[in-house]
N, C-alpha and C positions, 0 to 999 in steps of 0.2 A: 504494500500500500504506500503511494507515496505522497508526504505531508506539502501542504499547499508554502507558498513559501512564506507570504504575512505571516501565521501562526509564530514561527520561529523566531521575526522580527520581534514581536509585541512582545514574547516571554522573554528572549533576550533582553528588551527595555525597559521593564519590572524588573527584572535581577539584576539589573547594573544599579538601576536606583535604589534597589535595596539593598544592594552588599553596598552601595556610595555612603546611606544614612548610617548600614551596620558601621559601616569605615568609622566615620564621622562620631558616632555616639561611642564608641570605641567599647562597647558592650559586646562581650562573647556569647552571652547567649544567645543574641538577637544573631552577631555571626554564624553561631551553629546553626540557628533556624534556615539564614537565606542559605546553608551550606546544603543542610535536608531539601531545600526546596532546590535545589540544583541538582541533586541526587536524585530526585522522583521525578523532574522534570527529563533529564537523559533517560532516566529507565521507561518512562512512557515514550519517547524519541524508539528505544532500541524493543522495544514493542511494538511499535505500530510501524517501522520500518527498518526491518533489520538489514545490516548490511554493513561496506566500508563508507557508505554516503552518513548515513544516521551514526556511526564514528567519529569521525570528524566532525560531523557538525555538534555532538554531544561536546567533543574535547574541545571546540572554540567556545561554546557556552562557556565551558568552566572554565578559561582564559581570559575572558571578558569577564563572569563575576570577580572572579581573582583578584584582577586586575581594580574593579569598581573598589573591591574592600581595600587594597592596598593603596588603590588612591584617594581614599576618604581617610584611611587611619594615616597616612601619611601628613594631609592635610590639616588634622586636625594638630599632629604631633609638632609641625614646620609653625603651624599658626600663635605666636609666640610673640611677648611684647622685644622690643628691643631695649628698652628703657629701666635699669635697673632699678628694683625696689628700697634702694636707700634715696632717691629721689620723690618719694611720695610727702607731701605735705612742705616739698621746698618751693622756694620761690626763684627761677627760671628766667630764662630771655629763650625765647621760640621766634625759632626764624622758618618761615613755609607757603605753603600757596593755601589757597581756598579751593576747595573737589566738591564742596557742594552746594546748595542755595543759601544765601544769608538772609533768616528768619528774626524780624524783628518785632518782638513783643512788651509791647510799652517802653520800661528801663532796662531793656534786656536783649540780648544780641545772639541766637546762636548759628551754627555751621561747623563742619569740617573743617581740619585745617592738618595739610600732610606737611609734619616736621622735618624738615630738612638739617636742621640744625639745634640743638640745646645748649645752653651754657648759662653758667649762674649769674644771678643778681646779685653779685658777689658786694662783701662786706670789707667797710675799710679794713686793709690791715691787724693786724692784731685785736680787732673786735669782734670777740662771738657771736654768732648770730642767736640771738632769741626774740622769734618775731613771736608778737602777738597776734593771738588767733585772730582772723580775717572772721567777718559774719557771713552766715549764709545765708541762701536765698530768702528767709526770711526775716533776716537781720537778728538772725543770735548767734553768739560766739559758738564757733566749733570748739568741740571739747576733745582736748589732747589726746586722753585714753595713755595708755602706754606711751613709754620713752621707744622710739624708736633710731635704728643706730643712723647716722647725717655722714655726710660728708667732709673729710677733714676740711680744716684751712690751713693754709701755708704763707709762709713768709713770698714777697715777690721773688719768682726767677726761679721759687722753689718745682718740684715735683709732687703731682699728686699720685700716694700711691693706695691703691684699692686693690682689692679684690676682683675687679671689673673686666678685668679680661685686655681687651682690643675693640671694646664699645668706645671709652672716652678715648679720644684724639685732643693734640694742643690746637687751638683755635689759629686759623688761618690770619692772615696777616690785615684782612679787611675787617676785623672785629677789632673797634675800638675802646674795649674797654679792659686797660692795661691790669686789672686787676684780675681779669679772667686766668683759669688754672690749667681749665679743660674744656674739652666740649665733646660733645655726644652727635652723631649723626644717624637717629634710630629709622628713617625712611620709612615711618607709620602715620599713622594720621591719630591726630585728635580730638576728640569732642568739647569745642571751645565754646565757653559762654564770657561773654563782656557785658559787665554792668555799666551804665549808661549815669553820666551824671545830668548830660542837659540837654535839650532835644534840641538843640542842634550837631551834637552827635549823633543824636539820632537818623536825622535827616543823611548826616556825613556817610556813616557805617551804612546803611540801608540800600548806600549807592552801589556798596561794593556788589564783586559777583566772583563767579570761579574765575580761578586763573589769577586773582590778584596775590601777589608775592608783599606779604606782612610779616614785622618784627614787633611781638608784643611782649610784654613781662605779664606775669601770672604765676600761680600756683598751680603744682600740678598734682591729683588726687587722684586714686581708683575710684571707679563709679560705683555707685552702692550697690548692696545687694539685698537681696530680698529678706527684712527683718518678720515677716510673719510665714507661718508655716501655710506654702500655695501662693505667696503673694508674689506680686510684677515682677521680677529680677532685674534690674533694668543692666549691672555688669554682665550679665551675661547674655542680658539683649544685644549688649553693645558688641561683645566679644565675636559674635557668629556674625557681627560686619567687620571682624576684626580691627577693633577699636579699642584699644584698652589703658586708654586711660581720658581723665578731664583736663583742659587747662584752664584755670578761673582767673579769669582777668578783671580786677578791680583799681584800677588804675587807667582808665581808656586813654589819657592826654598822652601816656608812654605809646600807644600803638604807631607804628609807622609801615607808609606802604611805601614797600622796596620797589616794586616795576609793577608795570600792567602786564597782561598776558602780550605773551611774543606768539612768533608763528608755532603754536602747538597743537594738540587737542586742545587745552585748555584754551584757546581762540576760539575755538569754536561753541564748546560749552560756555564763554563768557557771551559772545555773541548772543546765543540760545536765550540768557539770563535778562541781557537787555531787549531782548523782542520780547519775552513774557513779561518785563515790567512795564514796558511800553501797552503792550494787549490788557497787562491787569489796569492801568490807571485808564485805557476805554471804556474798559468794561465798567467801571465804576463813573464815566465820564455817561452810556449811556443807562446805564441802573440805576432806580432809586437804592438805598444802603439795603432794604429789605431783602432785596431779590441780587443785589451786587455778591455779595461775599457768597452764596447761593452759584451765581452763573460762573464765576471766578473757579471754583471749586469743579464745574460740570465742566467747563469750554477749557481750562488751562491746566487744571489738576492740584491746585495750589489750594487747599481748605483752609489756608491758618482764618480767613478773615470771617470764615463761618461760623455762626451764632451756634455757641456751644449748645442751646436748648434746641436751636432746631434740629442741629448733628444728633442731639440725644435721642428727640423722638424719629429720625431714619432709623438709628440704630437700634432700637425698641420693636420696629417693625420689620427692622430685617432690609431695609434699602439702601443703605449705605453704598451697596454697588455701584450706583448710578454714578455717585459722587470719582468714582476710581474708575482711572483712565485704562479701558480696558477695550475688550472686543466689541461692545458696543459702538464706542467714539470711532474704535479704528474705521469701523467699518462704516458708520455713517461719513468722515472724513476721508476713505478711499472713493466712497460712491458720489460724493458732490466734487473730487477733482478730476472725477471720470468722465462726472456728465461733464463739469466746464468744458473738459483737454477736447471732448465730443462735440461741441456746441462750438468750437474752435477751428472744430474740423482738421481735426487730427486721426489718424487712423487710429481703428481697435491698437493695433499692435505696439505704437508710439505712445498710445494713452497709458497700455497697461506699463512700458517702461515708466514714464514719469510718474507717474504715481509707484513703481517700486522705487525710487527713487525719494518723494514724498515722505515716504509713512515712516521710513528711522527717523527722519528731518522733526517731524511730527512728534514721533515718543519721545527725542532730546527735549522737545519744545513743552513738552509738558514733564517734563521730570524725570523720565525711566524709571516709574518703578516695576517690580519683576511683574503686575499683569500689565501694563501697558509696552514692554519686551513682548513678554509671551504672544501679546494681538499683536504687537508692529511684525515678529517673524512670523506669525501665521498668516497674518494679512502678503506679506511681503512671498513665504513659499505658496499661497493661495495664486497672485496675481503672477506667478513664474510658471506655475504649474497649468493657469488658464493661458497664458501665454503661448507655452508648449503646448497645449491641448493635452493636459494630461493631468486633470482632476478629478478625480477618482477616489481617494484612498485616503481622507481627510485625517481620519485616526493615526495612519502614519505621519503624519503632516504634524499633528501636536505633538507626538513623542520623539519625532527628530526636533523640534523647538525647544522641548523640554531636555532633551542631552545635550542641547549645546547652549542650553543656560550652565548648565550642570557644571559643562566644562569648561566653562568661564570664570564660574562660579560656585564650587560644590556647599557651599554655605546659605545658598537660595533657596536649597531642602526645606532649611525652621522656618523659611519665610511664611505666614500665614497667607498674605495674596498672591504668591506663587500657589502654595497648595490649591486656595482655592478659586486659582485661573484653571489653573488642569486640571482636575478633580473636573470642577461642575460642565469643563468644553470637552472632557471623555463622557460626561454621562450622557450631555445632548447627542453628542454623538452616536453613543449606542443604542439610547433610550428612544430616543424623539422620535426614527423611524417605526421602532415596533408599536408606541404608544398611537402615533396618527394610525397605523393598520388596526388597530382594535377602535378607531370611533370614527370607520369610515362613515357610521348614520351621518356623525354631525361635516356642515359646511368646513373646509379645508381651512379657512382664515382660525375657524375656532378652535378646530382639532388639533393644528398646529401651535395656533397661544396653551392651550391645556398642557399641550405634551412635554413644552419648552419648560414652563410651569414647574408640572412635577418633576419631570429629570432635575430641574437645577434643585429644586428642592430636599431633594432624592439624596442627590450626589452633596449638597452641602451641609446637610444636618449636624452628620459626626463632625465637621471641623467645628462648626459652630456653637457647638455646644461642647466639644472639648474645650475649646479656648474663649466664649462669651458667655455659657451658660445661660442663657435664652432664648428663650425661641413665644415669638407670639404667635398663637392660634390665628389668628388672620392674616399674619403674613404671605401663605401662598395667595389668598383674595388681592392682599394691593400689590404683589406683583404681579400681576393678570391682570391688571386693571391699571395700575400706575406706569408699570415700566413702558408697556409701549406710548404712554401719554409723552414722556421722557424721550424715548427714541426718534418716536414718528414726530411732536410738534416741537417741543420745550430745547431741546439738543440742537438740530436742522435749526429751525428760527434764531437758537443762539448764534450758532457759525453765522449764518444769515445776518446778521446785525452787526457782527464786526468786520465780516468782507464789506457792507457797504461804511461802516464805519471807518474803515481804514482809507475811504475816497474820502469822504465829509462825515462829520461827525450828526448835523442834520440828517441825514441819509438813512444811519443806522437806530435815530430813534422809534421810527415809527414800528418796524420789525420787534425794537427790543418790548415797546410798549405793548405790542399784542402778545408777546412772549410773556413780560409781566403780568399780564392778564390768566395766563395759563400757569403760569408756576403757582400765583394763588395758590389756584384751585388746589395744586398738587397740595401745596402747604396743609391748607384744611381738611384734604383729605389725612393726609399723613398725621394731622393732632389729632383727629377724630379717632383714626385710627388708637394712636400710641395710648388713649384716654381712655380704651376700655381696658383697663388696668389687670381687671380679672383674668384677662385671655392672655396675659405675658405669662408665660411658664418657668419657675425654675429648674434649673438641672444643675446637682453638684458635680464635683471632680471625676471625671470617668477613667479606667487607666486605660493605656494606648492599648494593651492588647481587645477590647471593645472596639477602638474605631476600625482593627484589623480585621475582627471577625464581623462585624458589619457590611464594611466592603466587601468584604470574603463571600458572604453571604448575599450579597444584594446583586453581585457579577455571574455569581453560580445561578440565580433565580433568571436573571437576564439570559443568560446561556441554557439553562434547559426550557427557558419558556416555550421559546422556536422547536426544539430537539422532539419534547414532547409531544407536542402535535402529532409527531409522525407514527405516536405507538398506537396498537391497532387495539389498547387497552383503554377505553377511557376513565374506567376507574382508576390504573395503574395513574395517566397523569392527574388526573384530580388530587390519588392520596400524595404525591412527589409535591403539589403547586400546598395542599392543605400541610404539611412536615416542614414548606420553608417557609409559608406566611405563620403557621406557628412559632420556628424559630427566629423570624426578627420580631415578631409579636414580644416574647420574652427577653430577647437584648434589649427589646427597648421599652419594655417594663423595669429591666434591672436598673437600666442607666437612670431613668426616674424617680426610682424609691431610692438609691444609695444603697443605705445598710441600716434598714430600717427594725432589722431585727436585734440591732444591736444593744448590751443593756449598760454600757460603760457612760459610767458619768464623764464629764470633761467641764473643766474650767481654761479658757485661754485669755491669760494677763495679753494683751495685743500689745502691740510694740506701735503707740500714735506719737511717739514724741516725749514734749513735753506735758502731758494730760494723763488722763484713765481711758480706757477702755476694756472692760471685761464678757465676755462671753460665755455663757454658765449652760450646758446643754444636760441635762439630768439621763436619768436614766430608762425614764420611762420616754424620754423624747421631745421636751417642754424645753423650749429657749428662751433663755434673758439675757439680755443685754443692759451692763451697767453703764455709764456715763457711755459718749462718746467724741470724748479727746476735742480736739478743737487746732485752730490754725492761727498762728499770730503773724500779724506785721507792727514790727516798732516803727515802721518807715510813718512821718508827720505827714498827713495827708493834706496840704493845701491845693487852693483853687488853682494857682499858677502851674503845679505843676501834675494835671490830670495829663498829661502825656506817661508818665510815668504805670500807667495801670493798664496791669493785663489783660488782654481776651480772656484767658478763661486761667485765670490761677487757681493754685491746689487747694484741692480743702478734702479735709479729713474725710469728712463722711460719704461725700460722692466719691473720691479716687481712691480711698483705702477701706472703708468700714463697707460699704454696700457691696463693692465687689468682693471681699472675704466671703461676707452674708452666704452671698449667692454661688462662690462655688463652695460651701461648705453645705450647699442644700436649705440653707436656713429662706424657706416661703412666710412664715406665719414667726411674730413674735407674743411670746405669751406673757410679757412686761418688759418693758421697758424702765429700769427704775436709776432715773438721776438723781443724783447723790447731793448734789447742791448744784445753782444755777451759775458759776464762773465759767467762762468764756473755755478753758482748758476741759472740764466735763461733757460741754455740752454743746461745743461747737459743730460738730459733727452728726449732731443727734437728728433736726430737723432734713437731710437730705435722708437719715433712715428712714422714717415716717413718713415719708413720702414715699418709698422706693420697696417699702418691704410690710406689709400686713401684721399692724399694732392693736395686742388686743387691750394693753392697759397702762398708762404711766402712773408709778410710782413716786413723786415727790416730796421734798421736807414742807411743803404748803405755805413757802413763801412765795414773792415774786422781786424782780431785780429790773433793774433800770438799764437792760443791755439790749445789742441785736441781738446777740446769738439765742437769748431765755425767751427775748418776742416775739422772736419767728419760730420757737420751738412750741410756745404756746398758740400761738399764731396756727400754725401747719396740724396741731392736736385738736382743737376745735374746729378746724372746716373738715377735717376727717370725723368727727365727731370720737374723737379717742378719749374714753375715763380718763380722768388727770385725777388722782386717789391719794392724798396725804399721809403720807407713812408716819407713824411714831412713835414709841416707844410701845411695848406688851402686843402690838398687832404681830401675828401669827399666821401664815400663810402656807399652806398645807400643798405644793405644788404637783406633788406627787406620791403615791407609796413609799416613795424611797428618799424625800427630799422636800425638805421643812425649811421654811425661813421665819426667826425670827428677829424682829427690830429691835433695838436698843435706845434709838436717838433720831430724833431730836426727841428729848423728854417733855411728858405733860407739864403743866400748871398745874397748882393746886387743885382746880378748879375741873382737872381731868384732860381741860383741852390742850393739844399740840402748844410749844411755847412759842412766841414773839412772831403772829402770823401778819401779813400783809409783806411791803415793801422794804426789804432787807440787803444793801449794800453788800458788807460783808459777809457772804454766806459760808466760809469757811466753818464758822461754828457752828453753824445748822444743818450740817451733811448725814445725810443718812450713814445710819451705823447697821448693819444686820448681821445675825450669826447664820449660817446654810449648813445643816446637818445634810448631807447625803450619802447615802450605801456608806455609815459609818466612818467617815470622814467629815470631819468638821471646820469648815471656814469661817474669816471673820473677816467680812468688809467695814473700812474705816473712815472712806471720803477723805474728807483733807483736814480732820477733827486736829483740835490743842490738844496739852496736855491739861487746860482746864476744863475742854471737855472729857475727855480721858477721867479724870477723876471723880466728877460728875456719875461719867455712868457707872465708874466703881461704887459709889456709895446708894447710887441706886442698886443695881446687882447683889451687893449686903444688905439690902431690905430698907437702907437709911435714908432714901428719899422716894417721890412719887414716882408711883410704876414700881417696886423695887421690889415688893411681894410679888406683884402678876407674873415677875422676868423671874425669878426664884423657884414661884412655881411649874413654869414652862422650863425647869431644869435649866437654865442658860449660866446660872450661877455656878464659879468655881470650872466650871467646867475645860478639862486642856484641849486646847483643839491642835492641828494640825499643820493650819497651814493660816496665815498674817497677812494682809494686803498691808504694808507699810502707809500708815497715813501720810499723807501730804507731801507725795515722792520724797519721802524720806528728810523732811524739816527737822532740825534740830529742836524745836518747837513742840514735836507732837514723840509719842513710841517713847514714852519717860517709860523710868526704873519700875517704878508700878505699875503700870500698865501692862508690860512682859511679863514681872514675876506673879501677876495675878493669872493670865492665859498661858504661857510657858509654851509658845508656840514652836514646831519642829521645825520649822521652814518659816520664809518668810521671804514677799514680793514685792520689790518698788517699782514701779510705773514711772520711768524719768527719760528724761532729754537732756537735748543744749538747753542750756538756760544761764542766766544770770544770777542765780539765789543761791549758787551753791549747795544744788541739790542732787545726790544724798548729803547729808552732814557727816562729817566725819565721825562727831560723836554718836551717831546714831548707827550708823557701824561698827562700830566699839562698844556700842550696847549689846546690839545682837551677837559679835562675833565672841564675848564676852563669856554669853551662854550657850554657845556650840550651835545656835541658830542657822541652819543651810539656808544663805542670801540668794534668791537671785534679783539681778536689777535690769530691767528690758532695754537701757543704753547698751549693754554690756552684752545680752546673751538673745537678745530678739525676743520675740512671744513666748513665752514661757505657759507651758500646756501641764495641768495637774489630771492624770487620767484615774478615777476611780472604778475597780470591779471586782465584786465576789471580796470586800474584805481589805484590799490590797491598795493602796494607792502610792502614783507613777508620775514623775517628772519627765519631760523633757523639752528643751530650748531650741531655740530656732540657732542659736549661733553661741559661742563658747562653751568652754569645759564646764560641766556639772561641779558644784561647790563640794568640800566633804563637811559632812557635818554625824557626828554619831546621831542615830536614831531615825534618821531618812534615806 
């Protein structure tokens, strides 16, 4: 029997990219698997065609995997900073070009920048360096942490001698700065940010583009890493574009530009940067601001200037595609230079050159990223292939696009919009024909929207819900409905307004203005959409082997659907079609429950900074959520300089608390209880209660004169969320296995809650609660004195109000386990009595950069005193207490476990 020749293509182009990832993750097991799968793929070869042909062509399979694995693990091995780690946290002179677009966000400046050159910002002579710590981006001092070892100094003329290898060189003779020792030539690139002090810098820096050749002083840093467990990585985001380090430039008036771009690539990508500024300031010249930052995003690929709530609600619904220059644009972009070159009266064959010609010209011009590559070479072997008359075999067409990203760039694998450009243009591919043959009833225009529909839907689930965790139920409806709105009017109409824009600026309004008219629409569809809140699904963390048996499973149904047909049993295909819709039925019931059977309690201290944030998941499956953390700027906000402020800056509870939330599975919270209303508790709390289904908040039944406590009460009444005064003796019975009760804020005489209404300092009204669960017992503290501290001692001895009801609910005397350190660890609060009353085994501080000197040292000497195992979330990330069966489990997101006898 002899095998058709595709067949051997396509398995061959699956096993390189899987032995390229096995390469890359450098994971042997995943190697062994693509090794099996090489193994059963030859032995079905030398079955189904035995001989010296099915030989050979078995032995180049396994030359080309080979080869894939050795060139990933290779890649991965070679992939390596040049820049030696006794240079972290120095301050530097970076001499280098710009490689990527320069993004300008209020007093903020980022972009690539390939060093060509380092060398210090060397200190007079015989003076040590001890710089004081620089602020960060939200103006609090970095904290030292560890002495790390520096770079000697020398007298002049001296030699610097290190450990370095043949990295550092003596600085060339065009560096004037006589004090210099050494210099480094690491030929990497870095992730530069410059702080901005006045906007006409702003305006200056903004001008720049690739290719310009800059000397700046900065600091240079590793990029962070992911302090909670599952959260962003962002160094090792950075690391798979090989990037590994920052350079922090707070100092802009030091910045100089050495040359503009000469004849290079870099000419031409600089070029590229000033036509898309020139197209964006059109686009904004014919856009009201509504619809500008919107078309900017569609027609050039550039989203910075997009309304972070509009980006939200695409992203809620699942559209975000549109916005990402892909096969869509190309191909609306191939088809109106096709009709022009035509209407020109250029031959088919001339037309099809200049537009292969066009469309790389195209993806420079809007940014390259890997799905606008992906459509520019599929568009490009599409229009070579109709060229030659020899389009046919589309399939192959994206898996030769997708190997020679690969080998450009085998790091394009982790990319999320690479995956899923090929993923969802392999499934239309295989899917969209068999689905129109099944609803020949319906008219073709429809049967074809349906099919495109569910294939991409099909083919994109598992990405999307491995790395976004939702998926809204009417998502496939507005793409069926929206995107060709997008395609066919709002896209076309946009090109359309800047080709006549680019004659007269009159010209293109009229076009943009009926355009505006249309994107509306989109708009209101899209909130409408995103506001039925109910139909957003969560899904927590899935592991990759799920999205493999998924695929696995969705490829095999696609491949016996056809096969089947042919048996002369129809019950035979019935039970085969009923055995594989049962098992993705059941994949993707597991990927929805999680581990729903599971009975382990869990406490995770979150790593938000400066603030609290706690996570408390019981046992029986009930989640509470304590404060959540908050976001400061000490920057003095005046009217003069609102240039200074971001599009969309960070904030705790949208970019770190909701997305844990949600891949942690957490849909439904079953209290919310803020501890006190200061800006560091609670700052992060109203984007949860927005974003996550609240059944109750717990407060000390004050109120405070802030934003963050206004719009937290604010966001709890239009949801209509109980806002419940916690106080002392109140007892909350959460589960079978898991009891809370309160301590503080104590009653009055009188019974009631003390000192209610509008309360400034809320430090000493912070909820206090003990959480007995599965025999372990905690004690949350809020940010309490030591005058409250002694307070509820004398209550807990019967000596004041409440002090019998707390006695009797057992809370009295009782050792518990584990200590949330009050007030990140304030010298102020966690006195000598207060330990030797609870005699806690452990004990958690919740802290950042700050200025308050937080932990106290003496408050560390308290505890370490009595053999207390610390941990402190500056120091060791989210800190997870796992309770089961008896037993209770530490562990940290980042450093060594403490010792401590008894834990």
């Amino acid at each position: 029997m002899n095998m058709k020749y595709p067949q051997p293509f396509y398995l061959n182009s699956l096993l390189v990219i899987a032995g390229l990832t096995a390469g890359l993750l450098q994971q042997w097991a995943l190697i062994l698997a693509v090794i099996a799968a090489l193994a059963v793929f030859i032995g079905v070869l030398r079955l189904m065609s035995p001989g010296d042909s099915c030989f050979r062509s078995g032995m180049l399979t396994a030359l080309i995997t080979v080869c894939a694995i050795g060139c990933g693990y290779w890649t991965k091995e070679t992939s390596q900073t040049n820049i030696p780690i006794q240079l972290e946290n120095e301050r530097v002179i970076v001499q280098g070009v710009i490689v990527s677009a320069v993004k300008v966000d209020g007093d903020r400046v980022s972009m690539q920048l390939h060093a060509d050159r380092i060398y210090p910002a060397a200190q007079p002579v015989g003076v040590e360096e001890h710089h004081q710590p620089k602020p960060d981006e939200a103006g609090v001092p970095r904290q030292t942490g560890d002495a790390r070892p520096v770079l000697p100094t020398v007298g002049r003329g001296g030699n610097l001698e290190l450990e370095l290898a043949s990295d550092l060189r003596h600085p060339s003779e065009d560096i004037d700065d006589e004090r210099t020792h050494w210099m480094l030539e690491p030929d990497e690139r870095l992730q530069t940010v410059i702080y901005l002090d006045s906007e006409e810098q702003q305006r200056l820096f903004g001008s720049w583009g690739r290719g310009v050749e800059l000397r700046l002083v900065g600091t240079l840093r590793r990029p962070a890493v992911a302090r909670n467990f599952g959260d962003f990585d962002y160094r090792a985001y950075l690391e798979k574009q090989r990037i590994y380090w920052q350079l922090y430039v707070d100092d802009p008036e030091a910045a100089e530009v050495r040359s503009r771009p000469s004849l290079s690539p870099h000419l031409l990508l600089g070029a590229m940067d000033r036509i898309s500024g020139w197209m964006t300031k059109l686009v904004w010249q014919l856009y009201e601001e509504r619809y500008a930052g919107f078309m900017q995003g569609l027609l050039i690929g550039d989203r910075q200037e997009l309304q972070p709530q509009l980006y939200d609600r695409f992203s809620d619904v699942g559209l975000t595609h549109v916005l990402a220059i892909s096969g869509l644009h190309v191909s609306v972009f191939t088809a109106g230079c096709f009709w022009l070159l035509r209407l020109m009266r250029l031959t088919r064959e001339r037309a099809f050159t200049v537009c292969f010609i066009l469309v790389p010209l195209y993806v420079m011009f809007t940014g390259a990223s890997p799905s606008a590559i992906r459509a520019g070479l599929m568009g490009m072997l599409g229009l070579l292939a109709m060229r030659l008359g020899k389009w046919k075999d589309s399939l192959r067409y994206i898996l030769i696009a997708a190997l020679a990203m690969l080998a450009a760039n085998p790091y394009y694998i982790y990319n999320v919009s690479f995956q899923l450009s090929f993923l969802v243009t392999v499934g239309l591919i295989l899917l969209v024909p068999r689905l129109v043959g099944l609803m020949r009833a319906l008219p073709a225009a429809i049967s074809g929207a349906l099919a495109v529909t569910v294939a991409a839907q099909l083919f994109s689930f598992p990405i999307v819900i491995y790395y976004f965790h939702t998926l809204h139920l009417l998502s496939p409806l507005a793409n069926l409905l929206l995107v060709p709105l997008v395609s066919a009017i709002i896209l076309p109409l946009g090109m359309i307004s800047l080709l006549l824009g680019v004659l007269h600026p009159a010209l293109g309004q009229i076009p943009a203005w009926l355009n505006s008219q249309v994107a509306e629409l989109l708009f209101r569809a899209v909130t409408w959409t995103a506001e039925r809140e109910a139909l957003l699904t969560i899904w927590p963390e899935v592991p990759i082997w799920w999205v493999v048996s998924y695929y696995g499973l969705l490829l095999a149904m696609i491949s016996l659907c056809t096969k089947l047909r042919s048996l002369s049993r129809a019950s035979v295909s019935r039970g085969f079609m009923i055995l594989a819709a049962a098992s993705m039925t059941a994949l993707i019931l597991y990927a929805y429950a999680g581990n729903p059977w599971s009975r382990t309690g869990v406490v995770s201290v979150l790593d938000v900074g400066q603030g609290d944030s706690i996570l408390i998941r019981t046992p029986g499956g009930r989640h509470i959520l304590v404060d959540g953390g908050g976001t400061f700027s000490f920057a003095r906000e005046r009217e003069d300089e609102a240039w200074r402020s971001r599009r969309d800056p960070y904030e705790v509870g949208k970019d770190t608390l909701v997305p844990l939330l949600r891949r942690r599975g957490v849909r439904h919270l079953d209290a919310v209880i803020v501890t006190h209303l200061d800006a560091d508790h609670v700052g992060g709390l109203h984007a949860v209660i927005e974003h996550v289904s609240t059944e109750r908040i717990l407060f000390n039944g004050t109120l405070k004169d802030s934003p963050y406590a206004e719009r937290l009460i604010a966001s709890a009444l239009e949801r209509e969320i109980p806002l419940i005064p916690a106080a002392a003796g109140l007892v909350w019975q959460v589960d079978d296995e898991t009891t809370l009760t309160f301590l503080h804020p104590l009653a009055d005489a009188s019974g009631a809650p003390g000192r209610p209404g509008m309360v400034e300092d809320q430090n000493g009204e912070s909820v206090v609660f003990v959480m007995e669960m599965d025999e372990a017992v905690f004690l949350f503290t809020g940010d309490i004195g030591e005058a409250e501290e002694r307070a509820i001692l004398r209550s807990l001895r019967g000596e004041g109000s409440g002090g019998s009801t707390l006695a009797a609910n057992g809370t009295a005397g009782r050792r518990i386990d584990v200590l949330k350190v009050a007030h990140h660890g304030s010298r102020y609060s966690t006195s000598d009595s207060w330990l030797n009353y609870w005699q806690p085994l452990s004990g958690v501080i919740s802290v950042g950069r700050n200025y308050y000197g937080h932990p106290s040292g003496e408050v560390l000497d308290r505890l370490a005193r009595r053999n207390i195992a610390t941990f402190r979330t500056d120091l060791h990330g989210e800190v997870q207490y796992r309770t089961a069966d008896g037993r209770l489990e530490v562990r940290t997101k980042l450093g060594a476990l403490p010792a401590a006898d008894g834990f």
